[in-house]
MDAnalysis code that builds the backbone (N, CA, C; Angstrom):
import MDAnalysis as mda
import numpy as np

u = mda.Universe.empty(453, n_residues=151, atom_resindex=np.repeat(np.arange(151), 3), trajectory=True)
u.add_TopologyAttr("name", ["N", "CA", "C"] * 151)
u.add_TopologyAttr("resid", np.arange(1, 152))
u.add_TopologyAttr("resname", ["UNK", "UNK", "UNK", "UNK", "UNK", "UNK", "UNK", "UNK", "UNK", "UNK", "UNK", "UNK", "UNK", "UNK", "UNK", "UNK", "UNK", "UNK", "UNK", "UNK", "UNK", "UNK", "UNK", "UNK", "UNK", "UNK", "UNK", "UNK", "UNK", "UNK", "UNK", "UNK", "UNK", "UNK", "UNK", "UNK", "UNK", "UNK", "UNK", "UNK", "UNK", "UNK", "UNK", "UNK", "UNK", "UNK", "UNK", "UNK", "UNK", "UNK", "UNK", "UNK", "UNK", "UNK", "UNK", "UNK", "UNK", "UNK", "UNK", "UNK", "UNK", "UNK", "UNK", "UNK", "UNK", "UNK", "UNK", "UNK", "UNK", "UNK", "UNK", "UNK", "UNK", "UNK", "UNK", "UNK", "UNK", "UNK", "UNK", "UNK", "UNK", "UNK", "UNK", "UNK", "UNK", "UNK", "UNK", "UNK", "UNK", "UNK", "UNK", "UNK", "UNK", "UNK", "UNK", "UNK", "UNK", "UNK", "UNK", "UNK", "UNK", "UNK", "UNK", "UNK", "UNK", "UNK", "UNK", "UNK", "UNK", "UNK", "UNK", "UNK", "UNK", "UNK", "UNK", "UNK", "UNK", "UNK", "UNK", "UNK", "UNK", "UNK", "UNK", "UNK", "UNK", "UNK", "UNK", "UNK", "UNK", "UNK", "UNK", "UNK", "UNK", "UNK", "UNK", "UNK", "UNK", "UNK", "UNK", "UNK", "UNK", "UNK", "UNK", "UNK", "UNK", "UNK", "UNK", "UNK", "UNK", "UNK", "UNK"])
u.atoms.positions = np.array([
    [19.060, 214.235, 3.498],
    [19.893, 213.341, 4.276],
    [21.330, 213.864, 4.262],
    [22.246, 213.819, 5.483],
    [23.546, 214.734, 5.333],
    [24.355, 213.279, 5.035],
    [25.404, 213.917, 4.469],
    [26.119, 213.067, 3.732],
    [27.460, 212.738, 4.786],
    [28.504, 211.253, 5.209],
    [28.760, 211.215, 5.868],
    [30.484, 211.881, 5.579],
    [30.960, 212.725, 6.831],
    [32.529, 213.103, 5.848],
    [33.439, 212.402, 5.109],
    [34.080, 212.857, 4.516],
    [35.387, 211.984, 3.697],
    [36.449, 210.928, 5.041],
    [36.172, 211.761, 6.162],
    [37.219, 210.704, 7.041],
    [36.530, 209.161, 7.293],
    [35.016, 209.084, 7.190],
    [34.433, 208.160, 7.800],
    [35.152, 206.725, 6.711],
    [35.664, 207.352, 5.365],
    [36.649, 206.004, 4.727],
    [37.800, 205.278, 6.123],
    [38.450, 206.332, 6.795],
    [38.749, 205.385, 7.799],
    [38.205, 204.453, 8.646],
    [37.046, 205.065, 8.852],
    [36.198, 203.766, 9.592],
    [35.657, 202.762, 9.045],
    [35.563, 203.425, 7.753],
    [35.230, 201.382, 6.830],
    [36.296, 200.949, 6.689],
    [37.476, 202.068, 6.511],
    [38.966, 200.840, 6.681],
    [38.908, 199.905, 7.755],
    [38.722, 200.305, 8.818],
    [38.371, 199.536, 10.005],
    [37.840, 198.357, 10.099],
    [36.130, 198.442, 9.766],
    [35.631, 197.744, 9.211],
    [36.136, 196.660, 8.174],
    [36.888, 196.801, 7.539],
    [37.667, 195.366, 6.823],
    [38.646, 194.978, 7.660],
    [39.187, 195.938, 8.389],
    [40.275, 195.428, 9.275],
    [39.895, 194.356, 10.497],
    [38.267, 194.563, 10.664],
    [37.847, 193.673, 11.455],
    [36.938, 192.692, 11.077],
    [37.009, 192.235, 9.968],
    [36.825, 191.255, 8.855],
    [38.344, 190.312, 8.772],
    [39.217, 190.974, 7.998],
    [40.716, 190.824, 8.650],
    [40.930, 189.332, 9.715],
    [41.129, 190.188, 10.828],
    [41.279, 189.834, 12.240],
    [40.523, 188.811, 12.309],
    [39.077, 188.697, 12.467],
    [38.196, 188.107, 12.882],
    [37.617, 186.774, 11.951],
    [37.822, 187.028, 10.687],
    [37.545, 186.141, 9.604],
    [38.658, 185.311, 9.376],
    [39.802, 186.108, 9.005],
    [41.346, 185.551, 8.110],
    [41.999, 185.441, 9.489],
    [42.933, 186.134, 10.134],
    [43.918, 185.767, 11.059],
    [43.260, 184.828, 12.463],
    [42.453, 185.044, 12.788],
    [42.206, 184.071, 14.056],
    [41.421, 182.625, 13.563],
    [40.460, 182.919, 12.322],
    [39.610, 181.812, 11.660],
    [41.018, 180.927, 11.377],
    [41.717, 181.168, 10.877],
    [43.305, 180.951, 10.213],
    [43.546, 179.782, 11.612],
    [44.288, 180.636, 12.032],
    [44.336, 180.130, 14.291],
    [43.310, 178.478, 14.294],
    [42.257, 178.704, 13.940],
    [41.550, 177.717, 14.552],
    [41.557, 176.933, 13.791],
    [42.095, 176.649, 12.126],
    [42.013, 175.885, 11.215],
    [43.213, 175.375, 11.005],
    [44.153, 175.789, 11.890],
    [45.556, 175.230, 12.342],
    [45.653, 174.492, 13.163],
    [44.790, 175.139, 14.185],
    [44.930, 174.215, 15.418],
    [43.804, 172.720, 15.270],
    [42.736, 173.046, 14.431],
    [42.416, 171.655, 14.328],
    [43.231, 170.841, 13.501],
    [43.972, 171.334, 12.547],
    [44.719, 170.327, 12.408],
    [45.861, 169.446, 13.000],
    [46.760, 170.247, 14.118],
    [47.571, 170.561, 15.187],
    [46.758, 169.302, 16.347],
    [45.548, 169.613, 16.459],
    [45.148, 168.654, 17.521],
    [44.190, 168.151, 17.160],
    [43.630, 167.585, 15.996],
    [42.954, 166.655, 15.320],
    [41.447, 166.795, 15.681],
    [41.414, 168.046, 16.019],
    [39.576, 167.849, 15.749],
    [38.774, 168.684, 14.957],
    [38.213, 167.657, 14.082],
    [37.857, 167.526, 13.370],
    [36.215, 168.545, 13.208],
    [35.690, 168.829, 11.961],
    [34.447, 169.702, 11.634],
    [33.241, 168.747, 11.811],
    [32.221, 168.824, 12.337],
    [31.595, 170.054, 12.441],
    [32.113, 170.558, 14.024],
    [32.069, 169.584, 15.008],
    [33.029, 169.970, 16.164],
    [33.345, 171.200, 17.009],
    [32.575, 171.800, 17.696],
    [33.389, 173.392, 17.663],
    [34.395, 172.777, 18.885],
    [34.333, 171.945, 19.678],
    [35.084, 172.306, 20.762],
    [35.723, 170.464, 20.713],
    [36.940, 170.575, 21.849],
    [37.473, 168.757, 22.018],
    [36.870, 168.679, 23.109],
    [36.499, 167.584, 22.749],
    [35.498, 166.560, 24.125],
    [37.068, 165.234, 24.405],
    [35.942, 164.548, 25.343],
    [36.519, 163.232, 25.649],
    [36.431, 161.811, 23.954],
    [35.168, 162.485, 23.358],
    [34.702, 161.437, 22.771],
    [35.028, 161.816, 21.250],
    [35.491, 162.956, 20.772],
    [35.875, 163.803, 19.192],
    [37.368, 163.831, 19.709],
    [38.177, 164.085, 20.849],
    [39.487, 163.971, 20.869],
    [40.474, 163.186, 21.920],
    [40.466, 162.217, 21.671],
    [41.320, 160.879, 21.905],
    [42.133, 161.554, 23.339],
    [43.469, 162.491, 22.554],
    [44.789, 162.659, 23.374],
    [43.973, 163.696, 24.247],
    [43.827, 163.506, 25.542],
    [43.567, 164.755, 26.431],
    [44.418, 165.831, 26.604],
    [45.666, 165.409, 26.485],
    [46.825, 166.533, 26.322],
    [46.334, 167.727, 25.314],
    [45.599, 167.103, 24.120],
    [45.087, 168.310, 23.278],
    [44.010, 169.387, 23.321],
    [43.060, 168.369, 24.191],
    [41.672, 169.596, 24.509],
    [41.777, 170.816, 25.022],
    [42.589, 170.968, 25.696],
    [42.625, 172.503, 26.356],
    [43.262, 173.321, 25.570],
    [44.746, 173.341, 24.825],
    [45.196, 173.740, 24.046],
    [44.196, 174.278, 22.868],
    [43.583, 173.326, 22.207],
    [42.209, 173.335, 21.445],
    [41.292, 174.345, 21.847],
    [40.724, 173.927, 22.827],
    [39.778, 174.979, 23.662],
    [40.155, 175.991, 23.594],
    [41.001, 176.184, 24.097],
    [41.687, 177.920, 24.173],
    [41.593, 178.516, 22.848],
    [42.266, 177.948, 22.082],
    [42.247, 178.655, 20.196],
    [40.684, 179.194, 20.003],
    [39.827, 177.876, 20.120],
    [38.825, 177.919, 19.815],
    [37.503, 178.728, 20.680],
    [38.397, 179.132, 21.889],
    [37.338, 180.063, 22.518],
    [37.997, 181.518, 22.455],
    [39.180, 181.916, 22.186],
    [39.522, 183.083, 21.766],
    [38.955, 183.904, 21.016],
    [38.892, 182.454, 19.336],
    [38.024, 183.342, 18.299],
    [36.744, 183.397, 18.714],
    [35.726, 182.206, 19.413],
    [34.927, 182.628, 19.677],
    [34.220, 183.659, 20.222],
    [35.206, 183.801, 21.392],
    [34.794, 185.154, 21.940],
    [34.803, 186.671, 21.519],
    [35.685, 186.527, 20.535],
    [35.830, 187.583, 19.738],
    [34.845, 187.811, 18.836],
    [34.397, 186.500, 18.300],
    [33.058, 186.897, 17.180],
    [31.974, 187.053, 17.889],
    [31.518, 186.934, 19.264],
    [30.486, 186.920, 20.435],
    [30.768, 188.558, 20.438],
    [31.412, 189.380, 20.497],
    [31.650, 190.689, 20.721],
    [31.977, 191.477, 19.583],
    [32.012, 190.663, 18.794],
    [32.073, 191.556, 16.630],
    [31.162, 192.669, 16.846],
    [29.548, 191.970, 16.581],
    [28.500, 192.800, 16.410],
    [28.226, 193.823, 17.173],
    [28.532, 194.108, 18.251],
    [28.408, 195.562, 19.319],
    [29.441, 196.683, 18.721],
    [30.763, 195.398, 18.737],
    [32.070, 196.612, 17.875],
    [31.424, 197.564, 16.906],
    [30.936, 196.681, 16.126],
    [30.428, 197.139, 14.826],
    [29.745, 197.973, 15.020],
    [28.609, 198.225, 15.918],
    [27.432, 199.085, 15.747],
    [28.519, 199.767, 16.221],
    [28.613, 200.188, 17.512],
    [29.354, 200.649, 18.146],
    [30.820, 201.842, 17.246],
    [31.424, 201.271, 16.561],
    [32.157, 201.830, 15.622],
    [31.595, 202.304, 14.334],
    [30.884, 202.095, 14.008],
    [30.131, 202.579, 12.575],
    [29.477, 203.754, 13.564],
    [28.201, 203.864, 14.324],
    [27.795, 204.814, 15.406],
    [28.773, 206.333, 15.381],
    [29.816, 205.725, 16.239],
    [30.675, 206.360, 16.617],
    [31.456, 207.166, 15.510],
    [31.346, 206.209, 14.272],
    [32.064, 206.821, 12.995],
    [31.472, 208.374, 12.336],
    [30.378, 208.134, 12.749],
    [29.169, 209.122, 11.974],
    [29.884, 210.331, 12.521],
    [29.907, 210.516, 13.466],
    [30.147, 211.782, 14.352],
    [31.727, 212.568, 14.587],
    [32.339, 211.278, 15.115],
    [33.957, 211.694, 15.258],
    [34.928, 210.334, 14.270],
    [34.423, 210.598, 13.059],
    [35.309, 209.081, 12.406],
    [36.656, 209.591, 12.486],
    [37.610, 210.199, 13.130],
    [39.125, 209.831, 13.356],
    [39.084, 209.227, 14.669],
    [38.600, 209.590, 16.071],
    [38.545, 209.196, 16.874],
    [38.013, 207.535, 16.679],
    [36.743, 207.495, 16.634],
    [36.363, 206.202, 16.236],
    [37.006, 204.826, 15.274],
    [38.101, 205.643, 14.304],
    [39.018, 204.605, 13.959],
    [39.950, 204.295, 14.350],
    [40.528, 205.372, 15.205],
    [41.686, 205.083, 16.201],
    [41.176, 203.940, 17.440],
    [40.039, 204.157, 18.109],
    [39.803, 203.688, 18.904],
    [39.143, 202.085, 18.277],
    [38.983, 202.190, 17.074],
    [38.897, 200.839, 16.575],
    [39.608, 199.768, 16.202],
    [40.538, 200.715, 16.124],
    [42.305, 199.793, 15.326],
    [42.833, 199.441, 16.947],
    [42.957, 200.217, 18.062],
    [43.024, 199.915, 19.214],
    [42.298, 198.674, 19.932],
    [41.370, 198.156, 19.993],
    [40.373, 197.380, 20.066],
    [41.062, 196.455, 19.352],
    [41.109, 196.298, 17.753],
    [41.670, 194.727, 16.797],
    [42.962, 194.531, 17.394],
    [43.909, 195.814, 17.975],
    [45.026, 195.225, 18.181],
    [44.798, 194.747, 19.234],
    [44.541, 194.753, 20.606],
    [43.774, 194.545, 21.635],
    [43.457, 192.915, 21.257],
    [42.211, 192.652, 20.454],
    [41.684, 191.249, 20.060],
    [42.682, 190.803, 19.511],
    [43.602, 191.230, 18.793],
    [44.813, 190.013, 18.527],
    [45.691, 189.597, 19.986],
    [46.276, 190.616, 20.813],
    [47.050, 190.179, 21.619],
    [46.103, 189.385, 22.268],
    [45.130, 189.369, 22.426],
    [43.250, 188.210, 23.961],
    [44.058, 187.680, 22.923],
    [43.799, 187.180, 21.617],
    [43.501, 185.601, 21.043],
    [45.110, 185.104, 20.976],
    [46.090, 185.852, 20.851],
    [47.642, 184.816, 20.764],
    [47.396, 184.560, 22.516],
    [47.263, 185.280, 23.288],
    [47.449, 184.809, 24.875],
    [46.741, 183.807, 25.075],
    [45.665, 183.747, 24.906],
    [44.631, 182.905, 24.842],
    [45.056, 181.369, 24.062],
    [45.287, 181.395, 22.572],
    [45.861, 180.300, 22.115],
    [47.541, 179.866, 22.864],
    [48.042, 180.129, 23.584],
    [48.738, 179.851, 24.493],
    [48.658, 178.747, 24.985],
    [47.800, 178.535, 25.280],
    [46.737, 176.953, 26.051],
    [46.766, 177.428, 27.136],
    [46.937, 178.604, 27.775],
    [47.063, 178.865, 28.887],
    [45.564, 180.227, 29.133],
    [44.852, 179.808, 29.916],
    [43.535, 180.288, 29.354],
    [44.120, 181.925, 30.214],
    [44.893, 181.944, 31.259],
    [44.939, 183.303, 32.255],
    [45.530, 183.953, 31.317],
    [46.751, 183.856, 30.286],
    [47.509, 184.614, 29.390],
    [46.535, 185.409, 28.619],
    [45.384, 185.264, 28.260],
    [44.403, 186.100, 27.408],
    [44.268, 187.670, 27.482],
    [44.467, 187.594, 28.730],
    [44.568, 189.056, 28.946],
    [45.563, 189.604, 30.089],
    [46.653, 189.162, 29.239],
    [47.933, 190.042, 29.452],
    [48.291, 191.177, 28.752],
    [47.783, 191.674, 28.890],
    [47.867, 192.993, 27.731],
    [46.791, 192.933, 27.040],
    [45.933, 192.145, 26.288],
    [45.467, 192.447, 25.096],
    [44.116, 192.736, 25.502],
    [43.554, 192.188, 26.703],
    [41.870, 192.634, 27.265],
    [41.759, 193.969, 27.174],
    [42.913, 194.576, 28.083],
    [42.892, 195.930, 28.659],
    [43.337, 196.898, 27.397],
    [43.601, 196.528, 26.299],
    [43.745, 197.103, 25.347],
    [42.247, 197.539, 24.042],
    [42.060, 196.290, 24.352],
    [40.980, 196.077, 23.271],
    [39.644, 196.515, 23.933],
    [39.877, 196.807, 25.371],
    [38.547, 197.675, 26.502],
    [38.791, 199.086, 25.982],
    [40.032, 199.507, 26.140],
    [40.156, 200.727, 26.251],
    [39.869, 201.178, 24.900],
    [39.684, 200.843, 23.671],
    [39.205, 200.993, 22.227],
    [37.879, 200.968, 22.143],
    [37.300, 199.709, 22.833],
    [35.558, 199.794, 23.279],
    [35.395, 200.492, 23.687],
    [35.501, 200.854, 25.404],
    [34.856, 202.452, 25.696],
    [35.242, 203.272, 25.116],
    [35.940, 203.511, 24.302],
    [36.405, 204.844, 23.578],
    [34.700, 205.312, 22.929],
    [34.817, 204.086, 22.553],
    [33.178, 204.228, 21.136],
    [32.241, 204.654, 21.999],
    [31.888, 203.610, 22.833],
    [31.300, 203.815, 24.421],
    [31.028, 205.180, 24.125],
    [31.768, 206.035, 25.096],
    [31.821, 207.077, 25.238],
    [31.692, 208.257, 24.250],
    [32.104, 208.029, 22.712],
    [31.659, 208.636, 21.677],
    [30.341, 208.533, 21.527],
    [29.722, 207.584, 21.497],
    [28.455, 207.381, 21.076],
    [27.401, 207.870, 22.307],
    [28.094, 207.694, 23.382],
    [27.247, 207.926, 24.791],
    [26.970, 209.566, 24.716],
    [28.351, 209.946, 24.416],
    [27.851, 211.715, 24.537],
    [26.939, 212.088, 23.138],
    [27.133, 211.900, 22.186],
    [26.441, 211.995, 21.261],
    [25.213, 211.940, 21.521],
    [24.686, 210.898, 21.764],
    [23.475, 210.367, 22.467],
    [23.132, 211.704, 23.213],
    [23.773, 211.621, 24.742],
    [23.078, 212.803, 25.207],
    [23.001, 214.240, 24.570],
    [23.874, 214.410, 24.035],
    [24.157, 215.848, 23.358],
    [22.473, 215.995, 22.618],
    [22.691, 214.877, 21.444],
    [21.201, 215.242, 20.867],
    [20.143, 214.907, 22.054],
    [19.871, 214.496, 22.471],
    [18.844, 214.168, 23.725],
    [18.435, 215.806, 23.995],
    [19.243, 216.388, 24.590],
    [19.567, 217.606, 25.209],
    [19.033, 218.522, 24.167],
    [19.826, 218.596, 23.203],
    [19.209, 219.292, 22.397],
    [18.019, 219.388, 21.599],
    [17.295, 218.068, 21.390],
    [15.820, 217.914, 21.540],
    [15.279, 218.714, 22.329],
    [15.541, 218.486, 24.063],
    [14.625, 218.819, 24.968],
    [14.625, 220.402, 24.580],
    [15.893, 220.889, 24.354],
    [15.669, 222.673, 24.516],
    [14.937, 222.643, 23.125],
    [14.620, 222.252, 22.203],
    [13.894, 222.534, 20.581],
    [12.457, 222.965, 20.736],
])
């Protein structure tokens, strides 16, 4: 079994970094904002009937679909960056730290209460870190493919 290089420690840096982000700073976000607009656990979202002031639900919503959406798209990162790590782990951590910074600017735009602010910057940031991997992993892919077929 080949052993993986010494750089691929950057990509498990990564890997906590998106533990980080995704666990501590935005989980953080949403455990503020329920307190901020009073709704309450188990709850994921404000209704009419869990939150009284309507002024608060959307504000709410927004926090709470930021992180969501971000943990809806964790697990691809992950493969996706670990994948990608095997092969080119400087590229793949660059393009990973690109991506978290990316998911922080979606989730402050987003907690905005303003649902269009999400991706003012931070979509097109945190894309361009995804296909990075994308594309690491895609050629890889074919490369060995290819090189099967000629074996």
């Amino acid at each position: 079994m080949a052993a993986v290089s010494p750089e691929f420690g950057y990509v498990a840096g990564v890997v906590a970094a998106s533990w980080l982000v995704h666990h501590g700073f935005m989980a953080v976000g949403v455990m503020q904002a329920r307190k901020k607009y009073g709704v309450n656990y188990p709850d994921l979202y404000a209704t009419a009937e869990n939150c009284p002031n309507a002024e608060y639900r959307k504000p709410f919503n927004c926090v709470q679909r930021g992180h969501q959406n971000s943990l809806e798209n964790q697990p691809i990162f992950l493969a996706l960056l670990i994948s990608a790590g095997l092969k080119h782990p400087i590229t793949a951590a660059v393009a990973g730290l690109t991506y978290l910074a990316g998911k922080v600017l979606y989730f402050k735009g987003y907690s905005s209460g303003d649902p269009a602010k999400r991706n003012s910057g931070g979509g097109a940031i945190a894309y361009i870190g995804l296909f990075t991997l994308v594309g690491v992993v895609g050629k890889w892919a074919v490369q060995t493919a290819l090189a099967a077929l000629k074996a």
